[in-house]
Structures are given as C-alpha cells and as structure tokens.
KETOR-848774 format. One line per field, with one value per residue (C-alpha): residue in one letter; z, x, y. Coordinates in steps of 0.25 Angstrom, whole numbers. Layout:
N
r	A|...
pz	Z|...
px	X|...
py	Y|...
! end
This chain:
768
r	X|X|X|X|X|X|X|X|X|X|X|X|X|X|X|X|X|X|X|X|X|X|X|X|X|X|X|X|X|X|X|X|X|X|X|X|X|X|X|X|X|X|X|X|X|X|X|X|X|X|X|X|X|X|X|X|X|X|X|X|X|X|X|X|X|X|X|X|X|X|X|X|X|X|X|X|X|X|X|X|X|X|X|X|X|X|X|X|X|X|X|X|X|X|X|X|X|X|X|X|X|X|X|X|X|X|X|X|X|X|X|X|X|X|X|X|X|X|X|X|X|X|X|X|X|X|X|X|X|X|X|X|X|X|X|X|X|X|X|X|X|X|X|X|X|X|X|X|X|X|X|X|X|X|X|X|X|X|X|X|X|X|X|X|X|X|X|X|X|X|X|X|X|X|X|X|X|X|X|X|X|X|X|X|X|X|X|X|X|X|X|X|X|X|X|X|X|X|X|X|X|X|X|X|X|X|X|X|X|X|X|X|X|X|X|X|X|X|X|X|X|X|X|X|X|X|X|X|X|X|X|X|X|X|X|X|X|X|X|X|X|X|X|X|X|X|X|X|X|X|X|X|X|X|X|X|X|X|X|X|X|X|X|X|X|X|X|X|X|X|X|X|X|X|X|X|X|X|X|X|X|X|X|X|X|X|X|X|X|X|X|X|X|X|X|X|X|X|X|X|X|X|X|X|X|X|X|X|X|X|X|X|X|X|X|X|X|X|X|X|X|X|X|X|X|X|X|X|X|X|X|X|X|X|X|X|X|X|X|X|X|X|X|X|X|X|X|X|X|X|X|X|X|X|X|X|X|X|X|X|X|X|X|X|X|X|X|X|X|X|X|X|X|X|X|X|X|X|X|X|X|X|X|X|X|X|X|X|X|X|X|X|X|X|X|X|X|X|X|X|X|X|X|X|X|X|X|X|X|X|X|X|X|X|X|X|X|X|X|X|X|X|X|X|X|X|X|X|X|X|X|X|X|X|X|X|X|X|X|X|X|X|X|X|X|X|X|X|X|X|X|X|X|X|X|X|X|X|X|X|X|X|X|X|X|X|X|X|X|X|X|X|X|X|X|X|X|X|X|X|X|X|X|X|X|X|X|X|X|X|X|X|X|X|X|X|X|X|X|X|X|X|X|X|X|X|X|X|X|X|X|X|X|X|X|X|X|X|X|X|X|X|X|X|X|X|X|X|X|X|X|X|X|X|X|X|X|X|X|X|X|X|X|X|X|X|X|X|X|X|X|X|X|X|X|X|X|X|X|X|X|X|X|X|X|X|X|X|X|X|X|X|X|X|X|X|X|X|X|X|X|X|X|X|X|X|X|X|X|X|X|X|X|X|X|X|X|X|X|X|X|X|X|X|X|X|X|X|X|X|X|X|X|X|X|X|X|X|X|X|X|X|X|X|X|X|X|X|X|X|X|X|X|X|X|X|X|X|X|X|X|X|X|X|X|X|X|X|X|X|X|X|X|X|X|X|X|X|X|X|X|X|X|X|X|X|X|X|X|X|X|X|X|X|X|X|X|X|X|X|X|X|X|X|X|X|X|X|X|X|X|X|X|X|X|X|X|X|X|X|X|X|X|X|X|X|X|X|X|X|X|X|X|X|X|X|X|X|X|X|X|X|X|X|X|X|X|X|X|X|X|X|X|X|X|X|X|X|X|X|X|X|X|X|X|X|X|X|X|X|X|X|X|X|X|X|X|X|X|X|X|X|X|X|X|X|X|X
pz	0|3|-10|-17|-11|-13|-27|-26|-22|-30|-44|-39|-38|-50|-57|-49|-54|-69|-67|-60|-72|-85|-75|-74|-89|-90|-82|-89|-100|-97|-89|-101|-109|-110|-97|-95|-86|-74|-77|-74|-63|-58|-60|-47|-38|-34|-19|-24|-7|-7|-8|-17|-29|-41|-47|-59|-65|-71|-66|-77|-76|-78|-70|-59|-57|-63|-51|-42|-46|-45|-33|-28|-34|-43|-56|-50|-56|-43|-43|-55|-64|-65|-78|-75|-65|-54|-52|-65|-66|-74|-74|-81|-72|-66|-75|-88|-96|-93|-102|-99|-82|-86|-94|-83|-71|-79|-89|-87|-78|-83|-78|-62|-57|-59|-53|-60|-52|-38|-38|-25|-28|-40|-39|-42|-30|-20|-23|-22|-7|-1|-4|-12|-10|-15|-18|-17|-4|-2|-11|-9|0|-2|8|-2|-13|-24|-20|-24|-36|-38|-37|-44|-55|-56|-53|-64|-75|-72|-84|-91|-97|-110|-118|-115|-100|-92|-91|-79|-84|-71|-56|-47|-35|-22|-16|-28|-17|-3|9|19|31|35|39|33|24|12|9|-6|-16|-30|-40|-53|-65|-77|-93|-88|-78|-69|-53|-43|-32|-33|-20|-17|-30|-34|-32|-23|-23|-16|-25|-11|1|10|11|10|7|0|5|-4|-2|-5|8|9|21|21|28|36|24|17|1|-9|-13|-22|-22|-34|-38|-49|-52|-67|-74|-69|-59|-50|-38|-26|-21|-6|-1|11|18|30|44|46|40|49|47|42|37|23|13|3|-10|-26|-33|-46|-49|-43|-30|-32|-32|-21|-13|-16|-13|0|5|3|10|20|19|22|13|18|18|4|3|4|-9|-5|-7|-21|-27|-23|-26|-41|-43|-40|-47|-59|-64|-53|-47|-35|-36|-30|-19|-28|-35|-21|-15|-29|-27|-12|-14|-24|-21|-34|-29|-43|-39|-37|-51|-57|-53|-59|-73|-72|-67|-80|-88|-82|-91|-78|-80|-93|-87|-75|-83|-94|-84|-79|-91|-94|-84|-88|-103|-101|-106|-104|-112|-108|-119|-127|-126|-121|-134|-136|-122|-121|-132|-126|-114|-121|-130|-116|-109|-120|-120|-105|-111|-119|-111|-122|-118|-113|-122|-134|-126|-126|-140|-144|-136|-141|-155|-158|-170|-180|-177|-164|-165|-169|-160|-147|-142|-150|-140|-128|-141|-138|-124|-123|-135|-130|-138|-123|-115|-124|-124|-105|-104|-112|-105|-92|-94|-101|-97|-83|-86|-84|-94|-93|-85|-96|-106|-96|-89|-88|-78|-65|-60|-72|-85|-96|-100|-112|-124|-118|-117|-129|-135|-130|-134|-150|-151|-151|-158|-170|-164|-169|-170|-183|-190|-200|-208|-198|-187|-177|-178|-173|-181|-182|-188|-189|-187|-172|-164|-151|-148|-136|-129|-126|-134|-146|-154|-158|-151|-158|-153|-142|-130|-116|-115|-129|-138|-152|-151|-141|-150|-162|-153|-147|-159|-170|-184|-188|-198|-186|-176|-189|-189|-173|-175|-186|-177|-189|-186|-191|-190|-186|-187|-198|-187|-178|-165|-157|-163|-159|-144|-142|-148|-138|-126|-127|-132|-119|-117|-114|-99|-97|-101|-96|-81|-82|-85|-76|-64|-68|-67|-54|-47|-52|-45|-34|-30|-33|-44|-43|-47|-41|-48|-59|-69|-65|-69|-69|-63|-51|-47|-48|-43|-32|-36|-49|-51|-49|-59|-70|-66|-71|-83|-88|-86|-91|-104|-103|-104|-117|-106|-102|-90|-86|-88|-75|-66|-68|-60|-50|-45|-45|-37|-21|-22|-27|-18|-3|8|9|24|29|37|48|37|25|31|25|12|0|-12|-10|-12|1|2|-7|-4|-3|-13|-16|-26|-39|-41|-48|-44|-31|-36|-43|-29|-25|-33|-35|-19|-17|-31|-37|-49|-53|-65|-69|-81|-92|-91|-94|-84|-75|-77|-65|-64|-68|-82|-83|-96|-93|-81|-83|-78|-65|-53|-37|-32|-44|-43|-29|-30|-41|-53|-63|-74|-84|-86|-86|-86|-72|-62|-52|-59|-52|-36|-29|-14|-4|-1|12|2|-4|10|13|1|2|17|14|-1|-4|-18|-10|0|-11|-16|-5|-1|-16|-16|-28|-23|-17|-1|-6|-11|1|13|14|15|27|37|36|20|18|27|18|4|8|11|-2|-9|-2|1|-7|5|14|28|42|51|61|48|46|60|61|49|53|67|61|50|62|72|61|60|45|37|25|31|39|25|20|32|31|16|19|27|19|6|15|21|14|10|0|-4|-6|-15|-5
px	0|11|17|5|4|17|16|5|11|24|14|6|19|24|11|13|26|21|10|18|28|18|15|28|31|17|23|38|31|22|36|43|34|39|38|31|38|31|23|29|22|28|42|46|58|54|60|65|69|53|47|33|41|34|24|20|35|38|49|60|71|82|77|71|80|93|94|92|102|112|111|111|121|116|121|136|148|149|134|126|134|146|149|147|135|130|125|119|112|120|117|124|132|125|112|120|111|98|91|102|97|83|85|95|85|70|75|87|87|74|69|70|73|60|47|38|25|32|42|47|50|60|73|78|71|73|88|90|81|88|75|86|101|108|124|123|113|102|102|88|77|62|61|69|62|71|66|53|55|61|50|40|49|48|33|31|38|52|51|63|58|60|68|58|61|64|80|89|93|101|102|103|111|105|112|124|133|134|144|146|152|161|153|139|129|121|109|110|99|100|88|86|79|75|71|57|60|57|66|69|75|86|96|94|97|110|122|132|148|157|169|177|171|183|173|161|155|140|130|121|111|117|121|134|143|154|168|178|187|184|183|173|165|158|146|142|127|124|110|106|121|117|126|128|138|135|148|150|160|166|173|183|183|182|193|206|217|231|239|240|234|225|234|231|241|233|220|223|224|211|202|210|207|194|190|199|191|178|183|189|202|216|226|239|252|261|273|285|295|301|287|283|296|295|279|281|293|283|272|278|289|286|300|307|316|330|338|345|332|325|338|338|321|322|335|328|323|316|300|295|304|292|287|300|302|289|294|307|301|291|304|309|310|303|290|287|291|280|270|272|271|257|252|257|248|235|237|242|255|256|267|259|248|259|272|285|289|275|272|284|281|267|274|283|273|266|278|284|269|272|287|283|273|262|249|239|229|238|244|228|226|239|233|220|224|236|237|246|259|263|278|274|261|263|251|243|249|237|229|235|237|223|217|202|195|187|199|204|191|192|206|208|195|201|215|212|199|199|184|182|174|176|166|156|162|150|141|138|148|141|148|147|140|148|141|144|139|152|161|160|159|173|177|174|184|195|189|195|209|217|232|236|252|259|271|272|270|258|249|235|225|209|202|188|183|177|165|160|147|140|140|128|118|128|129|138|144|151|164|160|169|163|153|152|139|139|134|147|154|153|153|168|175|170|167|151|153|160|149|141|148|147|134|133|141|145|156|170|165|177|180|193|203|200|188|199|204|189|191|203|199|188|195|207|198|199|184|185|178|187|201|206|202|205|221|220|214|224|237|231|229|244|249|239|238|221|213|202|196|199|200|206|202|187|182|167|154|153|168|170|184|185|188|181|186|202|199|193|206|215|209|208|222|226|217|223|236|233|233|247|250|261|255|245|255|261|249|246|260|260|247|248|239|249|262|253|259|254|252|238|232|220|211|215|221|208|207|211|204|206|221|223|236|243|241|251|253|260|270|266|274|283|287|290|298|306|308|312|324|327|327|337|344|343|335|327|329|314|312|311|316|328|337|334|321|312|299|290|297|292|284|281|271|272|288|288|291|286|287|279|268|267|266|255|261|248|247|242|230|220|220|215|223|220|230|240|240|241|237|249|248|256|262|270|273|279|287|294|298|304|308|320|320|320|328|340|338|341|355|358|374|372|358|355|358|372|375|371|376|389|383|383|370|365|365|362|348|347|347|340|329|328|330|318|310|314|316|327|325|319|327|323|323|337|338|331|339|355|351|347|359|370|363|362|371|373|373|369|356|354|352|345|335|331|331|322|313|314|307|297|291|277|285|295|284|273|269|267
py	0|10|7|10|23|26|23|30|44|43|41|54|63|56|63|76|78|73|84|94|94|95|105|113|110|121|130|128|131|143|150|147|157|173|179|194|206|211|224|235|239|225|231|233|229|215|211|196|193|190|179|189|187|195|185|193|192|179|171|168|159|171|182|173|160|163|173|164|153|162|169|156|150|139|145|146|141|133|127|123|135|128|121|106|110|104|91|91|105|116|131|143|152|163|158|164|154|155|145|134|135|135|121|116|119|115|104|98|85|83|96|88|103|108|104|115|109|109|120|118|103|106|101|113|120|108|109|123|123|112|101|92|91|100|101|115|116|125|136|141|140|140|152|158|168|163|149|154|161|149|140|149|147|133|133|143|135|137|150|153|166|171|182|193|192|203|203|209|224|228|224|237|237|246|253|254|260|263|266|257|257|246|234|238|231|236|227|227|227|222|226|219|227|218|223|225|236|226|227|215|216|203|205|191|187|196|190|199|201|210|214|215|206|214|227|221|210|205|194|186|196|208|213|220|220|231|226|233|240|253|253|251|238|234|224|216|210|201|197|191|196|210|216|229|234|240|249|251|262|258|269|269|275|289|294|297|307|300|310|306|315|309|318|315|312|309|303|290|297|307|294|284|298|299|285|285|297|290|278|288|280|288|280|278|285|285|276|280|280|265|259|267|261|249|249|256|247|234|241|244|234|223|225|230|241|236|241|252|259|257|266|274|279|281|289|299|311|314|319|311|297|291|293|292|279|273|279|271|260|260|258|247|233|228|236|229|214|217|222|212|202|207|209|193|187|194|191|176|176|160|151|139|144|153|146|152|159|165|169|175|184|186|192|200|209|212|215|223|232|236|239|250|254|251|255|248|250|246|233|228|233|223|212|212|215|207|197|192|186|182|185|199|200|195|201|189|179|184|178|164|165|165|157|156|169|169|170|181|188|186|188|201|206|204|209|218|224|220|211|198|191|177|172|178|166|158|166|181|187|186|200|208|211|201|190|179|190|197|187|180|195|198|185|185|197|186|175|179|176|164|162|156|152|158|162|172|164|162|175|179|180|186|174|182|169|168|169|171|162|165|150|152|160|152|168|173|186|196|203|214|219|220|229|233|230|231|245|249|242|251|263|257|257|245|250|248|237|230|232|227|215|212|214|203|194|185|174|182|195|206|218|218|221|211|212|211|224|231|224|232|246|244|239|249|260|273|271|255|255|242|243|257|252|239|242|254|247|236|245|249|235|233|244|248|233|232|236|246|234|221|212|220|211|208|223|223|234|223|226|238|249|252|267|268|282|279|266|277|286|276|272|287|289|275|281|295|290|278|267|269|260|265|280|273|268|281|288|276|278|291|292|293|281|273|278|275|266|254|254|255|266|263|269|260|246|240|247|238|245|260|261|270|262|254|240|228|221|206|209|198|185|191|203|196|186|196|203|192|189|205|208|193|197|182|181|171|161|159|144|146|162|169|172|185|186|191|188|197|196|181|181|165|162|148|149|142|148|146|158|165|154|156|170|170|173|170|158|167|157|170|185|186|193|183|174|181|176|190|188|182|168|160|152|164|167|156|155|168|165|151|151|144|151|165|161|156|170|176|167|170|173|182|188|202|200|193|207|214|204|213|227|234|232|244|245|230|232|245|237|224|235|242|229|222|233|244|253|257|250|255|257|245|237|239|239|225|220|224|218|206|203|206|195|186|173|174|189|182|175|187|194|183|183|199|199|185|194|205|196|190|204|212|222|214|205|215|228|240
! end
C-alpha cells in the first residue's frame, strides 16, 4: 500500500512538473516578445534596496540579471567567467555577452536551471540561496530584493529582451566630491539613467574600488571610510560597463608653523603649493647639495658620482651648480645606456623572440634615440611607422618582438599611451569605457604588418591584406584609435576618400601610406589627450618616484591624478617645447619640488602622493649592481657581454645574473611596468648582508678599499664617505669609524667591515 502511494505521488509531480514547463515555455515565449518603456510619468529614481520593485517595467535579462550576477560575483573570472567554467556552467565576464548567458542559464543542460512554474524551485535559485550545495556558497538570500527580481524573472519567462530595450546612457555618482575628515564615512549613492529617461537608484548593484585603500577604503555598498593619512582618493563604481569616480579631499591637521617657506620656483612648485595648502601640509625642508647630486646623478644616468665629482660639486661655489651639473650630466655616454635601458624593457627588446644579432640591433636604435636626444614624438612616429629592411630600419624589429597584431595594438597603447586595453581582446574593460569594438579597432591598424625575405634581406612590409573580425558579432572592424569614430576621424587628420574607405570596411582597404602612418599622425599629434601625459607623467614617476597616476601605465576616468593641474602642466611644457624630454627633466630638477629632503616633518610623515617630500626610493637592479661594483672598484664580467660592461648598459635581459634576478630586473614578457620588482624583499636583505660575491668584491686586492687602506685616518674615513654616500662624514661618524679601525685586529677587515656597513645602510642602498 505505501508503495502505491508513493507511486502515486511521484507520478503527480512527475505531471506537475510536465505541466509546470509547457507552462514556462508560455511564458518563455510571451518574455521573449519586445518589451515596452515605463511611461514617462513612471520615470522616476527607482529605490532597488526595496523589495516594491516597479512592476509596470518589464524585466530584461541585461538590464535586470546581468547586474546582479556580477555584483555578485558569478560572472568573474574566478566563478563561472573564467574560460573553462565551473562545474559545467560557463558565463562571459562581467556578462559582456548577453545572448551567450541567456542560452547557458535557460537552455543549456537541458534548461534544468530554470523551473519557470515554481521560480523558487530553480536550480539556478536553490544554488545561488543555499537550497542545494554550492561550491561557491551562499550567494544570495530570499530576503534579498535581488532574489526577487530574480524569481520574478523566471516566473515571468525568463525574457531576454529585444534591440528596442531601453539601454544604460550613464550612472551618476552622488556626492561627486567631498572633504573628509580622517576616519569619516560618506554613504555613496549610485543613480542609473537608461535611453528612455528613465533613473534607478543601483547602489547595491555597482561595484566599488578605491584607487588607494591606504586613505580610504570602500564596502560592497558604497560606504566610504577615510583613514588616517592626508591626500586625495578616488572611488570607483561600475555598473553595466558604465563607470563614474567619487573624489574625496582629505586634509591634515591644522596646519603648524615650520619655518619652511612654501616659494615657487616654476610651475611644478605653483600646483605642489597649491595642493599642500589645501591639505594643509607643510613640506619638508630642502636637501642640501650632497643629496641633489647624488639624487640627479641617479636620476638621470643611473649612476653614482664618484668620490672626486662628489669633492669637485661640493667644493663649487657657483650659485647655478646645481643646474649645471644636470646639463653635464645630459651628455654623459651613461645618459643614453639608462635611458636605453628603460625604454628596452617597456618595448621588449627580447633575444629569446629576436635572436642575439637582431636584438641587439633593436636596442641600439632605441638607445641611440635618447643619444641624440631625439624627441619623443619623433621616436614614437619611428616606431610606429617603421618598414622596409631590418639592417636599415631597426625600429621594425618592435614588429617581430611582438608578432600578435593584438599585442602590437595592447603594447603600444600601454607604453605609449599609458592605457591598458588588453583586457578588451575579451570582455569590456570593467573599470573603463574600452570594450572589443576598441580593441579590435586598435588592432586592425597593424594587420597589415608581415615581414618578408629579400635580396636586401628581411624587411617589413604592408600587406594591405588584414582584418579585424570582431569574435563575437563576427564583422569586420575598421581601423580606429581609442576614442575616435569615424566622424573624429576625419576631423584628426584622415583624408575623405580614407574616411570613405573605413566607412566601406572592405578586406585591404588602407589608406596609400600605411594605417599605421594615420595611428601616428594621431597619436603624436599636440591635441592627443593620451600621449602628452602619459610621457609626462612617466618622466615624473622616474624621477619623482610616483606618478601623478599610479600605476603610470593604467591611465583611465576611474584612476585619475592625484594633482590633475600639475599633470596638465607638464604635458604643455613637454608640447611647448616639441616633446623634449630632457627640456622636462630640466624643469622638474630645477623646481624646489624636486630638491626637498627627504626626511618627514609631524605634518607629512603620512603623505605618500602629494610630493611635500621627496620619497625614498629602492635604487633599480641595475643601477644597484653598478654601485656595487663602482663603490668596491671590481667590475663585473657579465656572459655573453664584453668586458667592462656595467649593468644598465646590458641590451640582453635574458644574460644571467643573481643579484639582478633577485633585484627585479624585468623579463621583458610585457610592457607593463609591473614587470620590473620595485618594492624590497627580505631576500634582497639577506643577500647583501651575506653575499659571497660582495664580500670577494670588497677583499679584492685591485679593488677600491685596497687603494685607500694606507691613507691616513682622517682622510681615508673622509673618502669612504663620499665614495659611498657621496658626502663628507659627521663628525661622530668619523669619530665612530677611526675608533673602530684602531681597535681592530686586522686594518684591512677593519675596512672591510665599515665599507661592509656602509653598503648595507638605506642610505647607499636607496634613492633619497
């Protein structure tokens, strides 16, 4: 009898469930139909934290559930949005694919997910609430209003929506801006406007980043909490690809008096000024000329002065010494190996892809550049537009560096623009406005690129026969730089018959000198909102130690300088003077900004961003190497490289060496910055303190302290002080030092030890 019953019940759900999805199918089909807008006396702010949703406006699968799998995470790359999946169920990143997650979550598997006559029974619901295991736990509960939007969905049909669907225009940040005290909250509000005119409040659907969690940070709800350090932050919201930025001031404590006089200099100085007063920070006092010439000496050719310029500068009387010194130092043979080899690592000078005999080549056009101090606009146009044969062009190499069109299009945007674009090649950028039509746009500027053999040798080529299909939409996208349509285009410099042709989109169609020609005209061109700043605030970062914008090469509205007018500054003098790069190092050096101490004062020990000191700075791999041997006097003999050679004039990234791997130096796999390993690790620590390596250096017969063991006290104190440190000693540091030689056993170890101690303080082994 229970048997029967049993079979009884299972046979009626069995039926429920048939019934329940003709049912849904219905309703799938009735949702699927076009959708109409709320009136417009509908059209106002809708509160999405409560649970009376708007009922007369249709839900859509991409204004109503493409929200919600993302704030909660199921779109991620670490959820269902990475590329495999998860446990069978796939969706696009950040919902960049609409259609393809409808299919996945109403059809796929059967359509098991959906239960269109019992909502709340959906896999899809039951999973997300906790009602079935869940790798990814409970995402959602039913108390939740996006539980219900959720389950009206499904009950309604689970409607895709059609083309005529109102469409996100903008989201609004409220406040924009604000000042904060340290430790306070701002409650943020985030307000959707769709094509229709129609507003939504989405605060818990936005997404929420702090571009600096040190002075504040942001919860999941948008509610910002200031820390205890003065500057200004920016927070970023993301909601349907649309993005805004809430800034928050944070000033100090009531400014006290210091004695150091806030004085201009130069422009730099007007707008660090500025922005200190705001924050009502005092900056510290100005270095004294030891610490200039070793800073400009590191700054600008990577290299300590030695003993005898450190005695010559500090000697000199001259009131412009200063400013002297950065000229001579702008034609040392060194100021083209540094800059050569910072310029190597973002443009991936690589003989593992190039060879020995073509990287090398590679590197010499781009140190040669910064030789003759060709401009930078002119060493981008080079780049960009470089064909023909190799032996004649080396510029083309870049081309086979990088042999992906894609990576050409990303790597050239980043160095050379400061914008990321790579993430586009998939999804839209979740934290800025580039989605794929600018990426593959970007990209079908160098389809035409292809190396071929000749009489002459290998040369590069314009084949004029690429494209750039969109991956998913499967058209073909014409060439177009970031932010450009076909209309600012023609108004940036493309003839009409060449607008024309991107307009026609046809397979081969270019321009007769090359699209890659038209990419440089624009991207050089003095009204470029990209390139200007992005070298200038990359000079900066070099020698101020941060960028305006941090990272320098991740330049988007959601991360945005931290001094807006001093980044406009030095992009208009860098145009002024026809991007001169060493005409911009002239006036950051010359400015007060530049020549502070960098010791703290009670008002500024927490600033990090505002420059009201200058900050300490690990010295690169090699530069440090090359202190290394130029302070002990023993050169090193690097493989593969001819004798002599320091380090920053290592064209080859691959040679191997310890001390430069554990210092960071870059692979040169990708123009990010973050390649090269900037912040100290204990490893590095240790090495310096027990290095066999340094220690041989030191015990060197032929090396420097060999040279200096017989010198009087006095005078041998004296030049282990400028050789190391690049300043006379103390006068308990020579003190310290001729107290400890005379006690010791041994006047060589004696030596040894101090210049030991010497190598292993901040002061040798960091940029102050």
């Amino acid at each position: 009898m229970m048997s029967f019953v049993l079979d009884a019940q299972m046979f009626l759900r069995r039926r429920l469930i048939h019934l329940g999805n003709i049912f849904g199918a219905c309703l799938f089909l009735l949702g699927s139909m076009p959708l109409q807008s709320a009136p417009a006396a509908d059209r106002a702010v809708e509160k999405s934290t409560t649970t009376s949703v708007a009922t007369d406006r249709p839900l859509t699968f991409e204004n109503d559930i493409i929200p919600i799998l993302t704030r909660y995470g199921c779109n991620t790359s670490g959820c269902h949005g990475k590329a495999e999946g998860q446990n069978g169920f796939k969706l696009s990143v950040f919902g960049f694919d609409p259609q393809a997650d409808h299919l996945a979550i109403t059809a796929e598997a059967r359509g098991r997910r959906i239960f269109p006559a019992m909502p709340e029974q959906s896999l899809f619901l039951q999973k997300a609430s906790g009602g079935l295991p869940h790798g990814g736990g409970v995402r959602l509960t039913p108390d939740r209003p996006e539980y219900e939007t959720l389950r009206r969905w499904i009950g309604s049909g689970v409607p895709l929506g059609s083309a005529s669907d109102p469409r996100i225009v903008s989201i609004r940040l409220h406040p924009q801006s604000a000042q904060l005290g340290m430790k306070q909250t701002q409650q943020l509000q985030v307000v959707a406007t769709f094509t229709d005119g129609y507003q939504k409040d989405v605060t818990d659907l936005a997404t929420f980043q702090s571009n600096n969690e040190g002075l504040a940070r942001v919860d999941e709800h948008g509610l910002v909490t200031i820390g205890s350090a003065p500057g200004d932050v920016a927070i970023m919201t993301s909601y349907l690809g649309s993005v805004d930025v809430f800034r928050a001031l944070v000033p100090g404590q009531e400014a006290t008096t210091l004695g150091v006089d806030m004085v201009d200099a130069n422009v730099i100085d007007q707008f660090v000024h500025a922005k200190l007063r705001q924050l009502k920070l005092q900056p510290s006092a100005a270095a004294d000329d030891a610490t200039y010439m070793r800073r400009v000496y590191l700054d600008i050719i990577g290299t300590l002065p030695t003993a005898g310029e450190a005695r010559q500068f500090l000697s000199d009387t001259n009131p412009n010494r200063r400013a002297e010194v950065v000229e001579r130092l702008f034609k040392r043979p060194e100021y083209a190996d540094y800059w050569g080899l910072k310029w190597s690592d973002l443009l991936r000078v690589n003989r593992l892809q190039l060879g020995r005999k073509h990287a090398y080549m590679y590197y010499q056009w781009i140190r040669d550049s910064f030789a003759e101090n060709k401009h930078l606009d002119q060493f981008a146009q080079d780049l960009l537009t470089a064909e023909g044969p190799v032996h004649e062009q080396p510029a083309t190499l870049f081309y086979k560096a990088v042999p992906d069109p894609k990576q050409m299009a990303s790597t050239l945007s980043q160095a050379l623009l400061g914008v990321r674009i790579e993430c586009a090649q998939c999804h839209h950028h979740p934290y800025d406005r580039w989605g794929q039509d600018d990426y593959y746009g970007m990209q079908a500027f160098f389809n035409d690129v292809a190396f071929k053999t000749s009489s002459q040798g290998e040369l590069l080529v314009r084949t004029g026969s690429g494209k750039s299909i969109h991956p998913r939409t499967q058209k073909e996208v014409a060439p177009r730089a970031l932010g450009q349509t076909i209309d600012t285009q023609a108004q940036n410099g493309l003839a009409p018959n060449e607008v024309a042709q991107v307009n026609k989109s046809h397979a081969g169609t270019k321009p007769g000198q090359g699209w890659r020609r038209e990419l440089s005209r624009w991207m050089t061109d003095k009204q470029n909102p990209y390139f200007a700043r992005n070298m200038a605030n990359r000079i900066w970062a070099h020698v101020m130690g941060r960028g305006l914008i941090e990272p320098v090469d991740d330049v988007r509205m959601t991360n945005p300088p931290t001094n807006p007018e001093l980044l406009d500054a030095l992009a208009n003098h860098l145009i002024e003077s026809n991007f001169d790069q060493q005409a911009l190092i002239r006036l950051i050096t010359s400015s007060n900004t530049y020549q502070r101490d960098c010791q703290p004062n009670v008002q500024n020990q927490n600033d990090h961003q505002n420059y009201s000191r200058y900050p300490l700075t690990p010295m690169g791999a090699e530069v440090l190497y090359d202190a290394v041997c130029q302070t002990t006097g023993v050169s090193e003999k690097f493989a593969g490289i001819p004798e002599g050679s320091r380090a920053i004039q290592l064209w080859d990234s691959q040679v191997p060496h310890y001390f430069l791997q554990l210092f960071g130096r870059p692979m040169r796999a990708t123009a990010c910055e973050c390649e090269r390993v900037a912040e100290p690790t204990v490893s590095q620590v240790l090495h310096v303190l027990n290095s066999p390596e340094i220690q041989s250096k030191l015990a060197h017969d032929g090396g420097q302290l060999s040279k200096l063991i017989e010198l009087p006290d006095d005078q041998l104190m004296e030049e282990l002080s400028l050789t190391f440190f690049s300043r006379f000693p103390t006068l308990d540091e020579k003190r310290i030092g001729i107290d400890y030689l005379q006690q010791a056993k041994d006047r060589r170890r004696g030596l040894e030890d101090l210049a030991w101690g010497m190598m292993n303080s901040l002061e040798f082994l960091f940029k102050h």
